[in-house]
C-alpha positions as CSV (number, residue, x, y, z in Angstrom):
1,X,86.8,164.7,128.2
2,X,84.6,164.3,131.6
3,X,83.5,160.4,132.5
4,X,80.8,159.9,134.8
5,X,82.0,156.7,137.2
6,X,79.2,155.0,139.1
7,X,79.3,152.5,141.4
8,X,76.6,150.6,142.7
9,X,77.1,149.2,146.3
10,X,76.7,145.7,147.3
11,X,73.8,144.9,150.4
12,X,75.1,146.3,153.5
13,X,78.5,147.5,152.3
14,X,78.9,150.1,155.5
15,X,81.8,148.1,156.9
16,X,83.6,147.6,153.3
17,X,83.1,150.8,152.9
18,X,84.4,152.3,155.9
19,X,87.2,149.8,156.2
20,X,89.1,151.3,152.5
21,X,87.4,154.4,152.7
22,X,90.5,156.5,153.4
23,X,92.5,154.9,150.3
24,X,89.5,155.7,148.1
25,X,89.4,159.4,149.0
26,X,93.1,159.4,148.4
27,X,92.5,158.7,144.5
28,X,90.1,160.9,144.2
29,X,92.1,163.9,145.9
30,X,94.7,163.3,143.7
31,X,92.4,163.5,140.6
32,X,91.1,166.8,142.9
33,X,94.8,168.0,142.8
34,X,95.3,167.5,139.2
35,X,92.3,169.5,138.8
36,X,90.2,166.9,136.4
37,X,87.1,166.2,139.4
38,X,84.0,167.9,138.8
39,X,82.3,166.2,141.8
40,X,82.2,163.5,144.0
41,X,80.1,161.5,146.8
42,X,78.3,158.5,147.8
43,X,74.4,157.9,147.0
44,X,73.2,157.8,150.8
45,X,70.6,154.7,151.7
46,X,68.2,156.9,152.6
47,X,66.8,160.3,152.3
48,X,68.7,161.8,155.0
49,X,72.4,163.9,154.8
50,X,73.9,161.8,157.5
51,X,72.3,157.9,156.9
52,X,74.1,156.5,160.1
53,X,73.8,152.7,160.0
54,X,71.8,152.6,156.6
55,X,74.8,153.7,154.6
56,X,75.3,154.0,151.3
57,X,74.0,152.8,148.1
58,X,77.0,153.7,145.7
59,X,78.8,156.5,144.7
60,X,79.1,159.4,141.8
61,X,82.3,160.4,140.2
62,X,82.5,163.2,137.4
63,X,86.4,163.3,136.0
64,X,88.3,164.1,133.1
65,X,90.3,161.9,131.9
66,X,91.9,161.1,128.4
67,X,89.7,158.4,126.8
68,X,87.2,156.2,127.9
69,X,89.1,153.1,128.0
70,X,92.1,155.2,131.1
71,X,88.1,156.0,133.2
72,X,87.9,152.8,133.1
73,X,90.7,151.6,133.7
74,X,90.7,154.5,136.7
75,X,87.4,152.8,138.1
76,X,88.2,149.3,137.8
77,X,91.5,150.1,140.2
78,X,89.5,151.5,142.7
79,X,89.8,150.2,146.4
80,X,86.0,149.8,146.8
81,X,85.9,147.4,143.6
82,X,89.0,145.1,145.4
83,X,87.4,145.4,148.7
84,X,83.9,144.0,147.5
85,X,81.8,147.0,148.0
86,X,80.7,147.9,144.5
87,X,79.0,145.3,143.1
88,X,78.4,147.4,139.5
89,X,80.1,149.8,137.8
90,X,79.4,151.8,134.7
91,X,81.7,154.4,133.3
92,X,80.0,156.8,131.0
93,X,81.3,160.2,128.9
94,X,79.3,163.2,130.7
95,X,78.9,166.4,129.2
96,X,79.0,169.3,131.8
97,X,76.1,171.7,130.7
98,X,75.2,173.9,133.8
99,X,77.0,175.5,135.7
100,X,79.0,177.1,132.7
């Protein structure tokens, strides 16, 4: 079943961010690999593509995984959690309507 994992930044998180950013993308390329993400990427600051020193306020992740309880456990392992940049996390089952 797909899980949608979002994760709610902390005040000014940039520097977190950037500093475990490359063993975040890691997890989720392997989830890419296994071919279980829908989608991914970060909730910019503000309404702009590229929000430069504003940042980011979070981050959406849609991925299937086998129950509920293994998203969660998927989330709660993440780098950004152990680096202090997520301050919230919710882990919800998503069903994918559109595109079919």
């Amino acid at each position: 079943m797909l899980y949608a994992i979002n994760g709610e930044d902390v005040p000014d998180s940039l520097g977190k961010r950037m500093t475990v950013r490359p063993e975040h993308l890691k997890r989720i390329q392997v989830l890419q690999d296994e071919g279980r993400l829908v989608l991914a990427g970060p909730y910019p600051a503000i309404d702009s593509q590229d929000p430069g020193s504003a940042g980011f306020s979070g981050s959406l992740i849609v991925a299937e995984f086998e129950s509920l309880e293994a998203a969660q456990a998927w989330a709660n392992a993440d780098p950004y959690i152990s680096a202090g940049v997520y301050q919230k996390v919710t882990v919800k089952p998503f069903k994918k309507v559109l595109p079919a």
